[in-house]
N, C-alpha and C positions, 0 to 999 in steps of 0.2 A: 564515534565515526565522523568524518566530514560529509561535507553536506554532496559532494558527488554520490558519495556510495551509497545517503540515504536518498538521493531521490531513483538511482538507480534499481535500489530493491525495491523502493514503491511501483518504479514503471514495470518492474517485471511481475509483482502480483497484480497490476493492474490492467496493462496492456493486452492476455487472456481473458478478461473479463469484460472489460471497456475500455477501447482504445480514447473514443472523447474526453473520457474521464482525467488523462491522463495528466494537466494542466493542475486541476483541483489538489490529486492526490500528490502531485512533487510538492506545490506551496506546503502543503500537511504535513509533508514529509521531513521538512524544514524546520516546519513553524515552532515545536519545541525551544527551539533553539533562539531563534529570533526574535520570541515573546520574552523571552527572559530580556532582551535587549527593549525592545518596548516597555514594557514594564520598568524598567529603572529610567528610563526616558521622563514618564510620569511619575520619579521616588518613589517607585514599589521596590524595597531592596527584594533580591531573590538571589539563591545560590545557585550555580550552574548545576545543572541533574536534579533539582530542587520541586515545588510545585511544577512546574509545564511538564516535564519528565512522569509524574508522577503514574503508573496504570488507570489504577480507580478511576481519576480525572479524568483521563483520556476514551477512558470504554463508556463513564456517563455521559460524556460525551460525544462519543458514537451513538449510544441508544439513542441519548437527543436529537441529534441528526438526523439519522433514521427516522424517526418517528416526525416529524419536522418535516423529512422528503413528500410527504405527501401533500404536502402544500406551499413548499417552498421548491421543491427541486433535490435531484438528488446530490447537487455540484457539495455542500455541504456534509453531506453523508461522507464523498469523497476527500474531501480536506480532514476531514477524522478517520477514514480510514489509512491515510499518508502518516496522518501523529502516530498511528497504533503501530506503521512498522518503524518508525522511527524508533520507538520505545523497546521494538524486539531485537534492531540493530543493536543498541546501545548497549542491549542485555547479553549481547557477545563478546563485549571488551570486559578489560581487567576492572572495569570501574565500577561496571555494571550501574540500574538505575533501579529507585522507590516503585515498590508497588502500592502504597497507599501510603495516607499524611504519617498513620500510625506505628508505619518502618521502620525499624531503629537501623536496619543493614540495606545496604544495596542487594538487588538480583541479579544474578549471573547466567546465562545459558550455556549451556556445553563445556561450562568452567570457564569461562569468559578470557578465552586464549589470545583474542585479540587485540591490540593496540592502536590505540588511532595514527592515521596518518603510517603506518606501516606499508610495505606490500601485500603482506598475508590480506590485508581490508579490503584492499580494489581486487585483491585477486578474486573472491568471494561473491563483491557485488555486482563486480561488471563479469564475473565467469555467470553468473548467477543471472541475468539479464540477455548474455551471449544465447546460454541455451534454452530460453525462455522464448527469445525473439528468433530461432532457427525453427523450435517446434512452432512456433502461433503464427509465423512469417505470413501467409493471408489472412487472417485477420487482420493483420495492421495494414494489409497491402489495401483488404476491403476498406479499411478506414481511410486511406488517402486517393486511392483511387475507385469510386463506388462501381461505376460504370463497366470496368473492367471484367472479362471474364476470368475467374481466378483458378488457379489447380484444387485436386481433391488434397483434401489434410486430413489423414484419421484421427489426429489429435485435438484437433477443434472442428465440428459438428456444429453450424448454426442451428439448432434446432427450431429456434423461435421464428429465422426465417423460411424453414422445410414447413411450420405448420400454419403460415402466413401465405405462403405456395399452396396450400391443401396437400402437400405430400405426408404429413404424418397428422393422423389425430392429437385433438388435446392428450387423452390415456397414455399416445407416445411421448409426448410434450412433457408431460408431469415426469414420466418415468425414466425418462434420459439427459436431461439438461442440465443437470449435475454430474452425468457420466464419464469420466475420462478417458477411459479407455474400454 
């Protein structure tokens, strides 16, 4: 995929979840791609869909992150969660990509019907983003404009702000902040 459609599907899983984030997780979303290019910068030969591509690498490196966020931040967390959908992107095309060093095939998802740089790609990421940012439309609006008073969304439920209000208990807190509908 090019690098619009992958930072497009990062902002659409991310912008639901954490609109600041959203900077971290596009470079992430990229970065697969661009480390292969660093990498030979320094004579590190690499093949294209090669190591950076790889899952394994990428999810130990999310756990790393993760665990890391607690004392570095979570801006990290999110630049490894931008490589992970890079790597599910990629796993849409005809090419598909490694799931560990020890692969001998590429992965495919849904038969990997996709072609880079086609129309069927943007049609996907940016429709995929369209209906993302119509359902979560104030939360992003919260994130650029804080001040503002915004409309009801039944699809996005600040929870963590209703129990920071004293309108829901922690017990509410725990048990609906993963709820979606």
């Amino acid at each position: 995929m090019k690098w619009a459609s992958h930072i497009a599907v990062a902002a659409a899983l991310t912008i639901p979840i954490n609109p600041a984030a959203l900077p971290f997780s596009a470079l992430g979303a990229t970065a697969p791609d661009w480390l292969e290019f660093v990498l030979k910068i320094f004579g590190i030969k690499v093949k294209h869909r090669g190591v950076t591509h790889q899952l394994l690498s990428i999810v130990i490196f999310f756990i790393l992150a993760l665990l890391l966020s607690v004392y570095i931040g979570t801006f990290l967390a999110w630049f490894a969660f931008g490589a992970l959908t890079h790597w599910f992107c990629d796993a849409l095309t005809v090419t598909g990509v490694p799931v560990s060093p020890f692969s001998q095939h590429n992965t495919t998802l849904f038969g990997g019907k996709i072609r880079t740089g086609e129309p069927k790609e943007y049609f996907i990421a940016f429709g995929f983003l369209a209906v993302v940012l119509m359902i979560f439309k104030p939360a992003t609006a919260d994130f650029v404009t804080p001040s503002r008073d915004l409309t009801f969304n039944q699809y996005f439920m600040n929870y963590q702000k209703l129990y920071n209000l004293k309108i829901i208990d922690e017990k509410e807190l725990k048990e609906l902040r993963w709820k979606f509908f």
